[in-house]
N, C-alpha and C positions, 0 to 999 in steps of 0.2 A: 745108707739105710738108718743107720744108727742117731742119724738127725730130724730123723722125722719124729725124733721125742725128747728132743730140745724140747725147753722154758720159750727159746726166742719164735720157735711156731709155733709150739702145742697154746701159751696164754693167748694171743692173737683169737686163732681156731676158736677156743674156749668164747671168746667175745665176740667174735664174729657171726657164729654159731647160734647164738641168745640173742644177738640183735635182727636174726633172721629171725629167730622163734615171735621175737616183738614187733616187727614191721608187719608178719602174717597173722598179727594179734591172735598168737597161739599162747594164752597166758600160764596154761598149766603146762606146757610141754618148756615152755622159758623158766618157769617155776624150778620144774622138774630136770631139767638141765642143767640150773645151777646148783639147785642140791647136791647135785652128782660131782660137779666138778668144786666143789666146796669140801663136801665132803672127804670125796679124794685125795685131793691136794692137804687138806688138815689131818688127814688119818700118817701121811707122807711124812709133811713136815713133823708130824709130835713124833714119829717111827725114828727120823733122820735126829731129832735133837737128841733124842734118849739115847739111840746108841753112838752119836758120832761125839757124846759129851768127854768121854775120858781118851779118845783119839785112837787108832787102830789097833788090837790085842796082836799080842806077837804071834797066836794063832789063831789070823781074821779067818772067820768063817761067815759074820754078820756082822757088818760095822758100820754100813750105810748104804739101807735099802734102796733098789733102782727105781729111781722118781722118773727114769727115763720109760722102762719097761713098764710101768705103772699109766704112767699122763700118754701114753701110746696105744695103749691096749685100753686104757677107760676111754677114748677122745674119739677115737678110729672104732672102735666097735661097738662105744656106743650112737655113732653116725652111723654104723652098719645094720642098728638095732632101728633107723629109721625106715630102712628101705621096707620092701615084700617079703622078705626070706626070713622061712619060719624061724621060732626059738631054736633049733637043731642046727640050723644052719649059720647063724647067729653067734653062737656058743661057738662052731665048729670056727669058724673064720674071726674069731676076736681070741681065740687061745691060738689060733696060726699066730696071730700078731704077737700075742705071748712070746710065744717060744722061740717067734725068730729076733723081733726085739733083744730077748732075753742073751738069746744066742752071738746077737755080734755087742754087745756088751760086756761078755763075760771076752771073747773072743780079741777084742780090744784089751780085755785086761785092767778096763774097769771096773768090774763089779766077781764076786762069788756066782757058781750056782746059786747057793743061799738066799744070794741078796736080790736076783734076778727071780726067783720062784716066791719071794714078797712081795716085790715089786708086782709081777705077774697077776696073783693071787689077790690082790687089792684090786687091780685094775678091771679085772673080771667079776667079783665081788660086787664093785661098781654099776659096771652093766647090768650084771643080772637085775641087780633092784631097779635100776633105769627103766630096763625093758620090761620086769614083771610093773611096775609106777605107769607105765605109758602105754602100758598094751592096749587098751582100746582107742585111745586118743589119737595113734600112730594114722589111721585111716584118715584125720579131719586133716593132716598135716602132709604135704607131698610135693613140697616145692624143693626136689634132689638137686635142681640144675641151681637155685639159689645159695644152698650150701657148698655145691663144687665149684660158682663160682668167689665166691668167700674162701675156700681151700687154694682155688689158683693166686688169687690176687692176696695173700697170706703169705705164701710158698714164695711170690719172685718178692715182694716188700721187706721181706724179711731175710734174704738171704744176705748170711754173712755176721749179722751181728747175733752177740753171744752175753746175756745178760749176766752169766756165773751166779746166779745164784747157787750154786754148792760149795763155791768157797763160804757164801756169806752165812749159811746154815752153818756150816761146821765151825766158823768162827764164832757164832751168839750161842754155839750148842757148849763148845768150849768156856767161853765165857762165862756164861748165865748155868751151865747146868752141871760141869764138874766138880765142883765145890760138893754138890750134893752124892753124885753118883757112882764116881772115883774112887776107887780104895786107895790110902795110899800105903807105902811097906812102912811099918814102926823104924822109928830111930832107936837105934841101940845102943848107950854109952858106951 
């Protein structure tokens, strides 16, 4: 479960997703799509460089927000925010994906509560402005079976490969941003 918010399918999804929105010459919901996943993923990354710059506190509570529980709950529920089911229903079944996301992340022993209720909370964030950005336009756009099948032929092309982009954040976060962020203990003659 815990894969379905991998980098290696959620970016895919992301692209595949906008090129459905452009082949149905749906220019503002393509628009409005990638704002979402732009914005997402930038609010992530700048979240992930800040805290992951000085490298884990001896008492992590927040050291590198889940970009999993995040690109899962914004990608999955804002696809969810396409279908018929109202905003109620909407909210209800993209915080499902929250918190089970959240749940075998934490459960793994990747991530904090903390970091999974970030992660979460952006991701829903996300949708909401999706869903309130697209509400009327959703009617002009209703090609579900085109998106699922971009989700299946994602799903088997994709499996197996694992781009790590979280080593490569935490190594440029290291790099480029402890210098500034880092306390370090005084030397003491």
């Amino acid at each position: 479960m815990t894969n379905a918010g991998d980098q290696a399918l959620i970016i895919p999804i992301e692209a595949g997703v906008f090129l459905v929105f452009l082949v149905c010459r749906c220019w503002r919901m393509a628009a409005a799509w990638a704002v979402m996943i732009v914005a997402g993923s930038g609010l992530m990354l700048a979240l992930k460089l800040y805290f992951e710059a000085c490298g884990p506190a001896r008492h992590r509570v927040l050291y590198s927000p889940s970009g999993h529980t995040m690109a899962a709950t914004m990608v999955y529920g804002g696809l969810l925010s396409l279908t018929r089911l109202n905003r109620a229903a909407v909210l209800a079944a993209t915080l499902a994906i929250a918190m089970l996301m959240g749940w075998t992340r934490v459960a793994l022993g990747y991530h904090t509560v903390m970091e999974v209720v970030v992660g979460g909370a952006l991701g829903l964030a996300m949708v909401a402005c999706f869903g309130i950005r697209t509400q009327g336009w959703q009617k002009q756009f209703r090609p579900v079976l085109s998106i699922l099948c971009v989700l299946v032929l994602v799903a088997i092309s994709m499996r197996g490969w694992h781009p790590n982009i979280e080593s490569r954040i935490q190594s440029a976060s290291r790099l480029y941003f402890s210098q500034w962020e880092c306390k370090r203990p005084l030397l003491h003659e």
